[in-house]
Each structure stands twice: as structure tokens, then as C-alpha cells.
C-alpha positions as CSV (number, residue, x, y, z in Angstrom):
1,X,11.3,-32.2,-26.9
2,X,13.6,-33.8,-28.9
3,X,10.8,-34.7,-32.0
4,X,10.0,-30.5,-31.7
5,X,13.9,-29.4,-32.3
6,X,14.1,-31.9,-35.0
7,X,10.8,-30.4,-36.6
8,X,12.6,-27.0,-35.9
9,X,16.1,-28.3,-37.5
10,X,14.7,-29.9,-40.7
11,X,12.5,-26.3,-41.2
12,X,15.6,-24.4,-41.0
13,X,17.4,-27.0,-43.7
14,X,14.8,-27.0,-46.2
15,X,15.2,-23.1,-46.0
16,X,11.2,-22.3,-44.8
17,X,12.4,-19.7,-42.8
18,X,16.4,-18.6,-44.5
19,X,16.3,-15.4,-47.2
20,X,17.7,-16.9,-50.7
21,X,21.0,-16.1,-50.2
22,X,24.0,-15.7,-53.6
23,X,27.7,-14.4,-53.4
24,X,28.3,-12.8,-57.0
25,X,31.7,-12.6,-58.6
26,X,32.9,-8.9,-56.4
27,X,32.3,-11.2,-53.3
28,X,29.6,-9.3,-52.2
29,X,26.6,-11.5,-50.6
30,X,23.3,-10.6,-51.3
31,X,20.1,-11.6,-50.0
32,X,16.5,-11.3,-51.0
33,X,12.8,-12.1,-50.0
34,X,11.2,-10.8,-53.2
35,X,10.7,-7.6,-51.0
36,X,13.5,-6.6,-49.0
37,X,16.7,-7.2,-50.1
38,X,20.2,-7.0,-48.4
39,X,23.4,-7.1,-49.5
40,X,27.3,-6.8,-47.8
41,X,30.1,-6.2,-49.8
42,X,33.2,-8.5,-47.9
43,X,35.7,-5.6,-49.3
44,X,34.7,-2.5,-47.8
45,X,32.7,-3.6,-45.3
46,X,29.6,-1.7,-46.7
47,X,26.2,-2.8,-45.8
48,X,23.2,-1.9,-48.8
49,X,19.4,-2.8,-47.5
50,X,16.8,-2.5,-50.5
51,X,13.3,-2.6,-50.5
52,X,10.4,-3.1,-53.3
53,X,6.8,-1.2,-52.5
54,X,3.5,-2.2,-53.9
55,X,3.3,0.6,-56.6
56,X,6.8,-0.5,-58.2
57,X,9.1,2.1,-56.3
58,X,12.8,0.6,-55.0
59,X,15.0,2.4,-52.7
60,X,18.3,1.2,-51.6
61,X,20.3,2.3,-48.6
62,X,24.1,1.9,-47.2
63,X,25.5,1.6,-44.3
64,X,27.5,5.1,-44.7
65,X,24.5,7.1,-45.2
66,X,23.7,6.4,-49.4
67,X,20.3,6.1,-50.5
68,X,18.7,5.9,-53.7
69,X,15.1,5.3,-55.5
70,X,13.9,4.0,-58.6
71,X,10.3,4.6,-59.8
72,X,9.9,1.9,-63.0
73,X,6.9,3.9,-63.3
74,X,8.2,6.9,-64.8
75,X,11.5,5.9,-65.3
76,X,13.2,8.6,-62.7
77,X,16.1,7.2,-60.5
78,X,17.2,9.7,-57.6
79,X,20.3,9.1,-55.6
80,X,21.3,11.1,-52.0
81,X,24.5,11.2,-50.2
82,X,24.7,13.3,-46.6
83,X,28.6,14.9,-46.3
84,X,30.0,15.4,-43.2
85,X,29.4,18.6,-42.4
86,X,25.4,17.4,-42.8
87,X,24.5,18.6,-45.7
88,X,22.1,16.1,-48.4
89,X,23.1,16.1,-52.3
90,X,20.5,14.7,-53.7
91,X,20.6,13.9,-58.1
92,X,18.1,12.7,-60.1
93,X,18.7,10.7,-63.6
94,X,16.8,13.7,-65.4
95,X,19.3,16.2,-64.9
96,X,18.3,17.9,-60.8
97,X,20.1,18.4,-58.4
98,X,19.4,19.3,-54.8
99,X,21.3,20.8,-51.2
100,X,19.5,20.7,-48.6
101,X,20.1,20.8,-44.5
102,X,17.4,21.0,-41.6
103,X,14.4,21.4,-44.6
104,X,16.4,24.3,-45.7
105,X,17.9,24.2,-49.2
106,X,18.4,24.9,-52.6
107,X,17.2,22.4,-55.7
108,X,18.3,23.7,-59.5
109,X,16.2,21.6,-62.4
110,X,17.4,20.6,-65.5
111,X,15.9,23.6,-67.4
112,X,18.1,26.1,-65.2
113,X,15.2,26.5,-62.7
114,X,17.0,27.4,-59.3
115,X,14.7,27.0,-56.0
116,X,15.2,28.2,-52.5
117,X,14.0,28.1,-49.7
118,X,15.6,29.7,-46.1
119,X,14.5,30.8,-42.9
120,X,12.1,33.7,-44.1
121,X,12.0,33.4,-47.9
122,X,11.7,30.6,-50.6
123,X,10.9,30.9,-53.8
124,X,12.1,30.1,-58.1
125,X,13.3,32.0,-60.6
126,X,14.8,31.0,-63.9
């Protein structure tokens, strides 16, 4: 018993099993397994999970309801934030911008395109 927690001690030292782990200059600790990421800033308190896919795409999350997404493929980044009355902003880096609640919303482009869709109707006009 004791040879199999020393086995288990020594694994846990050498780091086998711990994320690689960094505290950068704002104090925030991040840690990362080359897929999944987390990070904690010690100042607000605010957790931020991230996560690499196979085709390139990372999204980020915090713990007060932030996301974002990066596609290196094309080069689009897209960031959400939920208010408190429940309503989702989303804005990309090309100019879009989207409100939506309960897959009901509105989305304008960054040509002046303006989408909707409601209840009974949905629909674009420029």
C-alpha cells in the first residue's frame, strides 16, 4: 500500500497528471492542456474556460455569462454577452451585430442588411 501511494505521489510531482499551470503579470492564473484552457482572474473573481477544436475554431467563456469564438480559418472573431433582462448581443469583428432572445431576434450586417425574425414573420431587407 505504501509502495502504490508513493507511485501515486511521485506521478502527481513530476506533473503526469497536473494542467501546465502560469500566473501572468495582472495576477490572473491560467491553465492549459493544449486543448482546454482555463484561466481565473484573483481580482474580480472572474472564471474564463477556453477550448481549441480540431478544425482550428477557439471559444472562450466566463463565468458571468461572456463567450466568444475565433475561426483562424477565415479570420472572423464573434463575441456574445446575455443582459439581465435575457437578452444575447452578439458582435462580430466584421462589422455584425445581433439581439436575439428565445430564437427570436434581430441581426443587422455590415452592409446595412437588417434581419428579423418573430413569432409569425422573419425575413431581410436593406
Amino acid at each position: 500500500m505504501k509502495v502504490l501511494l508513493m507511485m501515486a505521489c511521485m506521478c502527481f510531482a513530476s506533473g503526469v497528471f497536473a494542467a501546465d499551470c502560469v500566473t501572468n503579470l495582472r495576477g490572473q492564473t491560467v491553465c492549459s492542456n493544449g486543448e482546454k484552457a482555463v484561466g481565473v482572474n484573483s481580482n474580480t473573481g472572474t472564471v474564463t474556460t477556453a477550448q481549441k477544436y480540431s478544425n482550428g475554431v477557439t471559444t472562450a467563456q466566463t463565468s458571468n455569462g461572456g463567450k466568444a469564438a475565433y475561426n483562424p480559418n477565415t479570420g472572423n472573431a464573434a463575441v456574445a454577452q446575455k443582459n439581465q433582462n435575457g437578452v444575447t448581443t452578439t458582435r462580430t469583428s466584421s462589422g455584425g451585430e445581433a439581439k436575439t432572445k428565445n430564437g427570436m431576434g434581430v441581426a443587422q450586417g455590415p452592409n446595412g442588411t437588417t434581419c428579423a425574425k418573430g413569432m409569425n414573420n422573419q425575413g431581410c431587407k436593406k
